[in-house]
C-alpha positions as CSV (number, residue, x, y, z in Angstrom):
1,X,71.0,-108.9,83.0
2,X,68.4,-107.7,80.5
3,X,68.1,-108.6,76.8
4,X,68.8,-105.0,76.1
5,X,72.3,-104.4,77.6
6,X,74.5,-105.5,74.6
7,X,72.7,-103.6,72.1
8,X,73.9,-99.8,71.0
9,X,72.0,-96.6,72.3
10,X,70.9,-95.5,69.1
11,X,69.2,-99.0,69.3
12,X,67.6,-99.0,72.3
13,X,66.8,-95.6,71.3
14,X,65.0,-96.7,68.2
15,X,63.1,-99.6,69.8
16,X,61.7,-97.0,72.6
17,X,60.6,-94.3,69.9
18,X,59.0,-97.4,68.5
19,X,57.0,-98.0,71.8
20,X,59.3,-100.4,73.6
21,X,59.0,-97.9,76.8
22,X,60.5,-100.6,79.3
23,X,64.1,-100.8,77.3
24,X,64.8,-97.4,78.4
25,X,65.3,-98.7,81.9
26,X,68.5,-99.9,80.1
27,X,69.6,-96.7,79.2
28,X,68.9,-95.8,83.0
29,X,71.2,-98.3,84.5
30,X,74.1,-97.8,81.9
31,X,74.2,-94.2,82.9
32,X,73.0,-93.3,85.8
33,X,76.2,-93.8,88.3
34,X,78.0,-91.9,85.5
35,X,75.6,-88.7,85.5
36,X,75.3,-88.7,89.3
37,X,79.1,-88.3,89.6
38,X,79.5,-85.6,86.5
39,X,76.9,-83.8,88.0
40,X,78.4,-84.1,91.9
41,X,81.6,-82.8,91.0
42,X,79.7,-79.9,89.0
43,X,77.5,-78.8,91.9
44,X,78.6,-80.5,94.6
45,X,75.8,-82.2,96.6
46,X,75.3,-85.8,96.1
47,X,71.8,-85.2,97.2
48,X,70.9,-82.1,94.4
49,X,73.2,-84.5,92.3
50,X,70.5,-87.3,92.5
51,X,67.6,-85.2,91.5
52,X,69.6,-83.9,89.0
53,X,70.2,-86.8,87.2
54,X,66.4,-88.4,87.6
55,X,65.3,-85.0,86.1
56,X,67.5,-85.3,83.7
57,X,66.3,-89.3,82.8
58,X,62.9,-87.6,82.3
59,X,63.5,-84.5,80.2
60,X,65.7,-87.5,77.8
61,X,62.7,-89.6,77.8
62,X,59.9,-86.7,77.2
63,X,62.1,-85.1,74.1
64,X,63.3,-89.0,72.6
65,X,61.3,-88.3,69.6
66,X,63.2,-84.9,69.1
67,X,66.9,-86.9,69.2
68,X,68.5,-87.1,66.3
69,X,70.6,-90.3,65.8
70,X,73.1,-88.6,63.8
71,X,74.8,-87.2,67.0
72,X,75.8,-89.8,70.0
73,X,72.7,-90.4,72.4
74,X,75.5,-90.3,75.6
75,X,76.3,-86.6,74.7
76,X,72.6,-85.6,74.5
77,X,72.4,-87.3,77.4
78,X,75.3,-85.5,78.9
79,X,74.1,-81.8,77.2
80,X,70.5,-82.4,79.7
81,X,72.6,-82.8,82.4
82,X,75.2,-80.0,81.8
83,X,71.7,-78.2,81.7
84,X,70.1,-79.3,84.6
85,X,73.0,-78.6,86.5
86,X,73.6,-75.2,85.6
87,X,69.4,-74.1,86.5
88,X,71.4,-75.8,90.2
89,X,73.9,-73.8,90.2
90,X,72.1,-70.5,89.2
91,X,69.6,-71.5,91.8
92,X,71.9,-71.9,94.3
93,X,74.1,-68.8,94.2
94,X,75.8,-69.8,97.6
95,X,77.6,-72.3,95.7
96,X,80.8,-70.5,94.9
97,X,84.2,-70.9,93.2
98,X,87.5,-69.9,94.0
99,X,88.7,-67.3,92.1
100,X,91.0,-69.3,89.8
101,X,92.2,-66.2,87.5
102,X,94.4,-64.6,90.5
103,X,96.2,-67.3,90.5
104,X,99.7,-67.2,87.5
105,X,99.7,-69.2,84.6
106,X,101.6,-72.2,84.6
107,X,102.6,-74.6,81.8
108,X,101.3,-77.6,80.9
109,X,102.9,-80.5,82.6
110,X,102.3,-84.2,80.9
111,X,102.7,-85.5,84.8
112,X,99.4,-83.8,85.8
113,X,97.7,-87.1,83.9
114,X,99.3,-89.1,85.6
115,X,98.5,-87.6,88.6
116,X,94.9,-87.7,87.7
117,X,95.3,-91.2,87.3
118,X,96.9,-92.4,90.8
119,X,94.2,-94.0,92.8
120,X,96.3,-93.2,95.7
121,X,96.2,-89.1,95.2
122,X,92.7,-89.2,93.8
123,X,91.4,-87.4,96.9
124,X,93.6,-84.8,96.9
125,X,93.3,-83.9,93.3
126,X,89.4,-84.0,93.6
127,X,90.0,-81.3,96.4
128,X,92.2,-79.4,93.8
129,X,89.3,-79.5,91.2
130,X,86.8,-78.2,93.4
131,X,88.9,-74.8,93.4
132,X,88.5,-74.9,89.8
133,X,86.2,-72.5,88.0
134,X,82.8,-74.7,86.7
135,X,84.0,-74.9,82.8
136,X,87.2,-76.1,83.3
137,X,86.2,-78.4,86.5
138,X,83.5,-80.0,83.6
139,X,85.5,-80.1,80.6
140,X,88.2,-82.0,83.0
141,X,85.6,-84.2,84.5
142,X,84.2,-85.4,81.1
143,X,87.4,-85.7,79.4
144,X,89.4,-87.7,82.0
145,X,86.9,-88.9,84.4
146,X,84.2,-89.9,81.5
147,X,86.3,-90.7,78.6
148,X,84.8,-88.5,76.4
149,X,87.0,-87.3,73.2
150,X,86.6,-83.6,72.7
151,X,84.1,-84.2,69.8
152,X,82.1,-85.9,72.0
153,X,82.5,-82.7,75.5
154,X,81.9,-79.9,72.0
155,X,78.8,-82.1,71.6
156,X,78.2,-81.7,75.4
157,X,79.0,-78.3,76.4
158,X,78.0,-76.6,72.8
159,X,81.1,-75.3,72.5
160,X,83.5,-76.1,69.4
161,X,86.5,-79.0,70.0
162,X,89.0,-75.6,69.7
163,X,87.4,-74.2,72.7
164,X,87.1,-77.6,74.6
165,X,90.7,-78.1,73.9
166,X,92.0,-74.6,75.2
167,X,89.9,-75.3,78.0
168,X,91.6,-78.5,78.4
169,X,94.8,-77.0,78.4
170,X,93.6,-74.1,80.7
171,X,92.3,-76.4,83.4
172,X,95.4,-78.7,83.5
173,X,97.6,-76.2,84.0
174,X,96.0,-74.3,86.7
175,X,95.0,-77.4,88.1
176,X,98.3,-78.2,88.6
177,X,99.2,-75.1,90.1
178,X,96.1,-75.4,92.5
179,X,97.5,-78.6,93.2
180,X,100.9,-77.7,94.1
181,X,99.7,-75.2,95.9
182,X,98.1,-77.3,98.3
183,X,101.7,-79.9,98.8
184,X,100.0,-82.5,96.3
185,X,103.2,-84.0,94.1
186,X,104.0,-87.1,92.6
């Protein structure tokens, strides 16, 4: 355990735009199993997902300077990533989605958290979100699977809280079609 891990981002942050380059490893370890898995379920090769995520500590660490404190250093993080990612994915046009828009509209069921949260259906559902176009598969993967408050996914995706929130809806409903669809039920 380093010196470094109880202190905030924004001062870790500070201390390497001061020249401390070796505290940024701290920022490294609190992240990186969190960006690999956002950025697996995004473009689905753990492998891409890896590079991803090292390319992504590199760009954050070339453009500290240009980080302004005022916004939260784990959704500029996040933003690189979402970046990153999406060069792999337009890279990679073999790397398709299911065409989520035939399928009908279905209300918003508070169960489909729940869901979400059983450890013992947690494979099934991750099957269900694969089928689910890229911006709703992300804005569901950052809000339940990182935590993040809608501020904090706008900040991310560049998209206003509004947006992230009908995307929100969007995604849990047809997610829970996809999902009944495919026999998974509480």
């Amino acid at each position: 355990m380093t010196m470094h891990t109880t202190k905030s981002d924004e001062t870790i942050v500070a201390q390497v735009k001061a020249g401390d380059a070796d505290a940024y490893a701290t920022l490294m370890e609190r992240y990186e199993a969190k960006l690999i898995r956002y950025v697996v379920y995004l473009i689905h090769d753990t492998v891409s997902a890896h590079d991803v995520v090292q390319d992504t500590f590199i760009k954050a660490y070339q453009n500290l300077q240009a980080f302004n404190p005022k916004y939260k250093f784990s959704s500029w993080l996040y933003r690189i990533a979402h970046n990153e990612a999406m060069n792999v994915i337009k890279k990679n046009r073999h790397i398709t989605d299911y065409d989520i828009e035939t399928l009908p509209e279905a209300g918003y069921d508070q169960r489909l958290e729940e869901l979400i949260d059983n450890d013992a259906l947690k494979a099934h559902v991750h099957e269900c979100l694969d089928k689910l176009d890229v911006k709703y598969r992300e804005v569901i993967q950052l809000i339940y699977f990182e935590r993040m408050k809608y501020e904090e996914v706008s900040d991310v995706l560049h998209i206003p809280a509004s947006t992230v929130g009908v995307w929100a809806s969007r995604a849990k409903a047809k997610l829970k079609n996809i999902c009944e669809q495919k026999g998974v039920k509480r």
